[in-house]
KEKE-3310 file (N, C-alpha, C; in steps of 0.2 Angstrom, whole numbers, plus 5000, padded with zeros to 4 digits):
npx = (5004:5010:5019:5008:5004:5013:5015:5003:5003:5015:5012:4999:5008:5013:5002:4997:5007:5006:4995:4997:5006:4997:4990:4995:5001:4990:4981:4992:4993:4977:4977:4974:4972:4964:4958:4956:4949:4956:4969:4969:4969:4981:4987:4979:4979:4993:4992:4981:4981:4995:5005:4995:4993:5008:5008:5000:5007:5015:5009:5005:5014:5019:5008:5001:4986:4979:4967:4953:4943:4948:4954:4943:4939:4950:4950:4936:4939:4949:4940:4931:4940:4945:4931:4931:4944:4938:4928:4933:4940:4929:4923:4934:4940:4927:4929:4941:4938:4927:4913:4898:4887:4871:4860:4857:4868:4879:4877:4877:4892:4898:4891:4896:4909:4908:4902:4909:4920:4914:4913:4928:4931:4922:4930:4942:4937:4933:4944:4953:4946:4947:4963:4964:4957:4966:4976)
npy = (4994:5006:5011:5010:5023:5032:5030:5036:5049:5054:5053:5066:5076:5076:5080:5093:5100:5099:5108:5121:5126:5123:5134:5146:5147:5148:5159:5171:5167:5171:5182:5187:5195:5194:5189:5170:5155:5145:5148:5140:5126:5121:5122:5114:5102:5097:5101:5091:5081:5076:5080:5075:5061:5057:5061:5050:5038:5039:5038:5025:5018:5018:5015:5005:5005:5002:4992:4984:4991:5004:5008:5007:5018:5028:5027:5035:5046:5052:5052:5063:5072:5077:5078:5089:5096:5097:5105:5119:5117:5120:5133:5140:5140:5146:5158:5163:5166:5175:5170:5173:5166:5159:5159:5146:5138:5142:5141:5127:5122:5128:5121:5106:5109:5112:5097:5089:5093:5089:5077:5073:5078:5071:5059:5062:5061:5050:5042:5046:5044:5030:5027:5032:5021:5012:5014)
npz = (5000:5003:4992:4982:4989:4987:4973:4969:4974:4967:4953:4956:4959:4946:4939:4947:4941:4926:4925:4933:4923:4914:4916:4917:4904:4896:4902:4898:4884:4880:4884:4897:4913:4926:4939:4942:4942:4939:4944:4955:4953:4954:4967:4973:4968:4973:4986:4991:4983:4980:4991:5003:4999:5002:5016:5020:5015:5022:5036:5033:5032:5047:5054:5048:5042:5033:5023:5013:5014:5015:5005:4994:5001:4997:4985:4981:4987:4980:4968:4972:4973:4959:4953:4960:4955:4940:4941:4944:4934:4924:4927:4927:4914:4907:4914:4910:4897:4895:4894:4896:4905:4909:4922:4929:4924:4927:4943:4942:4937:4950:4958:4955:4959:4973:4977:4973:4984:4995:4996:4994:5006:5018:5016:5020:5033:5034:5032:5044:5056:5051:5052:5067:5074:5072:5080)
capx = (5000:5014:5020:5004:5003:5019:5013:4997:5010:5018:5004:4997:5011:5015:4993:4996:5011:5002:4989:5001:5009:4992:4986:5002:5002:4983:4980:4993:4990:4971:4979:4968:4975:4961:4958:4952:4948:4962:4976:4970:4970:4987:4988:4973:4983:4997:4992:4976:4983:5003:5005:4991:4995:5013:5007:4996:5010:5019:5005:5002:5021:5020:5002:4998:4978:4975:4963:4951:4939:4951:4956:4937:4939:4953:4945:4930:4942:4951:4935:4929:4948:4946:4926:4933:4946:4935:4924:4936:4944:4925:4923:4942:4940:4923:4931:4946:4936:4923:4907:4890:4884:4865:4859:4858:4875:4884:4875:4878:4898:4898:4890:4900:4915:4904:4900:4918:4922:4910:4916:4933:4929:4920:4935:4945:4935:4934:4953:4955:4942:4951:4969:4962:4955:4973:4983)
capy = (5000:5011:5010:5013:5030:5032:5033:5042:5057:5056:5057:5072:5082:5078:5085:5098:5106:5102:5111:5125:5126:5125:5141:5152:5147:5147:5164:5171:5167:5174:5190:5186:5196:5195:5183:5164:5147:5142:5145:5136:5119:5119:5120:5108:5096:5099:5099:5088:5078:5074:5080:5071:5055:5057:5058:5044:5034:5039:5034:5018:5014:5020:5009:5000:5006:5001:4985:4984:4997:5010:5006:5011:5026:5032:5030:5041:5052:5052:5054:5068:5079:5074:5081:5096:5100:5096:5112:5123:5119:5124:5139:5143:5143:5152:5166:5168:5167:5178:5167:5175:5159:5159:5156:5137:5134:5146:5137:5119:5123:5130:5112:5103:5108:5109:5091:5085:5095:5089:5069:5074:5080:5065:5053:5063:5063:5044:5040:5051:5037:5023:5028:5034:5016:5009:5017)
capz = (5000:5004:4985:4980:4992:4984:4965:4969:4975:4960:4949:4959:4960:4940:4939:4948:4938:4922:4926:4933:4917:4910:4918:4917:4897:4896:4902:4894:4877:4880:4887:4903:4918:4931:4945:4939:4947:4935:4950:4964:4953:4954:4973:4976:4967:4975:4992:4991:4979:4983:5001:5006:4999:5006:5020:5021:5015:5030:5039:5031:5035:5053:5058:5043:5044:5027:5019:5007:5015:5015:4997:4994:5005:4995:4979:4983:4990:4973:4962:4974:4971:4952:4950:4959:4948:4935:4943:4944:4927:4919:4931:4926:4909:4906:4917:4907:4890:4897:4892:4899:4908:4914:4932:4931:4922:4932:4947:4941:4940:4957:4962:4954:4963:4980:4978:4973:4992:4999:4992:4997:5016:5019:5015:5024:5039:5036:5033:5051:5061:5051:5056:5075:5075:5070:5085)
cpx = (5004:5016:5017:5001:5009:5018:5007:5000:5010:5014:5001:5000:5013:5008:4995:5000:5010:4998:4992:5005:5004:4988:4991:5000:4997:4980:4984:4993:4983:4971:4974:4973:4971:4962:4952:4954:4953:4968:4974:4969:4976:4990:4983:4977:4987:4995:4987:4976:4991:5002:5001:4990:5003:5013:5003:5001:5015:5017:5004:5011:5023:5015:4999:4990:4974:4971:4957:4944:4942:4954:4949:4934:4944:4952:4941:4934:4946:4946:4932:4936:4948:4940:4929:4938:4943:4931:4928:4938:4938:4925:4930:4940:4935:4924:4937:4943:4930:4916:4903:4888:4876:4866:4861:4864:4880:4883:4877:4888:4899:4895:4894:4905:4912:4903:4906:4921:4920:4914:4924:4936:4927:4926:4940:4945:4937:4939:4954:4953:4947:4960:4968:4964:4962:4977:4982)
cpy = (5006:5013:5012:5020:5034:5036:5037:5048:5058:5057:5062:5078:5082:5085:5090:5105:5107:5108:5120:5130:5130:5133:5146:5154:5151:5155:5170:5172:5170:5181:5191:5190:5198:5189:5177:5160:5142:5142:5141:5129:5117:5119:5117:5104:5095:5096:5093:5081:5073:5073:5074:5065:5053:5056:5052:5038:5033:5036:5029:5015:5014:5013:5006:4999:5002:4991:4987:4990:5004:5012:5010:5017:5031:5032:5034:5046:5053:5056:5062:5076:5081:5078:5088:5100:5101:5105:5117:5124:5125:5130:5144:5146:5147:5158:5168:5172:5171:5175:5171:5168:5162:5157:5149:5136:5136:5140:5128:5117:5124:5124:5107:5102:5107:5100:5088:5089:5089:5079:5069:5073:5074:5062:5054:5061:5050:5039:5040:5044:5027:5023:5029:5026:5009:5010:5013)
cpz = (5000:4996:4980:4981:4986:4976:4964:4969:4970:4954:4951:4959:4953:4938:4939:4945:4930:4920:4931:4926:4913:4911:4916:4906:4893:4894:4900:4886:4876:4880:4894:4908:4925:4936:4943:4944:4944:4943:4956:4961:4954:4964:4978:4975:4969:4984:4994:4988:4983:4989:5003:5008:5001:5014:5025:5019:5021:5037:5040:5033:5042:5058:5054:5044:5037:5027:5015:5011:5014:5010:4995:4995:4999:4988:4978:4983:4983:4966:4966:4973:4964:4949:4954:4956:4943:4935:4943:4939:4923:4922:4928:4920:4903:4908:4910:4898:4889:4894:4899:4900:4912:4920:4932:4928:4925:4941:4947:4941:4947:4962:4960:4958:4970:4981:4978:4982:4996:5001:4995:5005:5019:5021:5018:5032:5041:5033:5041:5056:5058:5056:5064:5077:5076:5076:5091)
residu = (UNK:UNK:UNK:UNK:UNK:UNK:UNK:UNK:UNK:UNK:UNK:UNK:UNK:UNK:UNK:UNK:UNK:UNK:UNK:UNK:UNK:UNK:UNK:UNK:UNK:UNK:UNK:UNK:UNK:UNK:UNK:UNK:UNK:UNK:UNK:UNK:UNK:UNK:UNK:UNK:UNK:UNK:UNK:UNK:UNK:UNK:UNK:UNK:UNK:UNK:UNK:UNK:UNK:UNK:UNK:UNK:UNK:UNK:UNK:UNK:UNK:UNK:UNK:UNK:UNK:UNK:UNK:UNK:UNK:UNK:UNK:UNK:UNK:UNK:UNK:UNK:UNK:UNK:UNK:UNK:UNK:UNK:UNK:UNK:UNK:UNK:UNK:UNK:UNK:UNK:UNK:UNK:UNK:UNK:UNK:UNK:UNK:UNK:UNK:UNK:UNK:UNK:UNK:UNK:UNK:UNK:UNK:UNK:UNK:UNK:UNK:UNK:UNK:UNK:UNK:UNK:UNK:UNK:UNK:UNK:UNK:UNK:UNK:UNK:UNK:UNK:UNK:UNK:UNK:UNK:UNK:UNK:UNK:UNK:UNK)
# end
């Protein structure tokens, strides 16, 4: 499981510089120089992303909390950071492109990423109780 904490990281911290990249370049090239939802994927993923899984490997090699429930947990917690990028990406890039968004589309972004929170918070809370459970 460590191994697998391990490559999670490294996947998340390649994400998050993608997507660093991708904004610096992005906005940029559009001439955009306001404030978008574009910079904070880059240190979601980062922190939320890498960090998080480093430290959970550290965890997992400290009190070995993991089994197949917690495999589950970290999946969810995976698809919940992943729809929240996703929400920020579209959020991101109808700011920089200036698209006029109705009430409901504007609102359905904005849930978007609340719901990938929301999915994230969770898994967090119930990683927290598994590890507690482990000591």
């Amino acid at each position: 499981m460590e191994r697998r904490y391990a490559n999670l990281a490294l996947i998340y911290a390649v994400t998050a510089m993608v997507f660093g990249v991708f904004y610096r370049e992005f906005t940029k090239f559009s001439e955009f120089t306001g404030q978008t939802n574009l910079s904070v994927i880059h240190t979601h993923y980062f922190m939320l992303g890498m960090f998080f899984f480093l430290v959970l490997m550290l965890v997992e090699k400290a009190i070995a909390f993991s089994d197949q429930g917690a495999g589950r947990i970290v999946a969810a917690y995976q698809f919940g950071l992943n729809i929240t990028g996703l929400g920020f990406l579209m959020r991101g890039l109808t700011q920089v492109q200036g698209t006029d968004l109705s009430r409901g589309m504007d609102a359905s972004i904005s849930g978007i990423a609340g719901i990938g929170h929301i999915i994230t918070g969770v898994c967090i809370v119930l990683l927290l109780l598994r590890i507690r459970k482990s000591v």
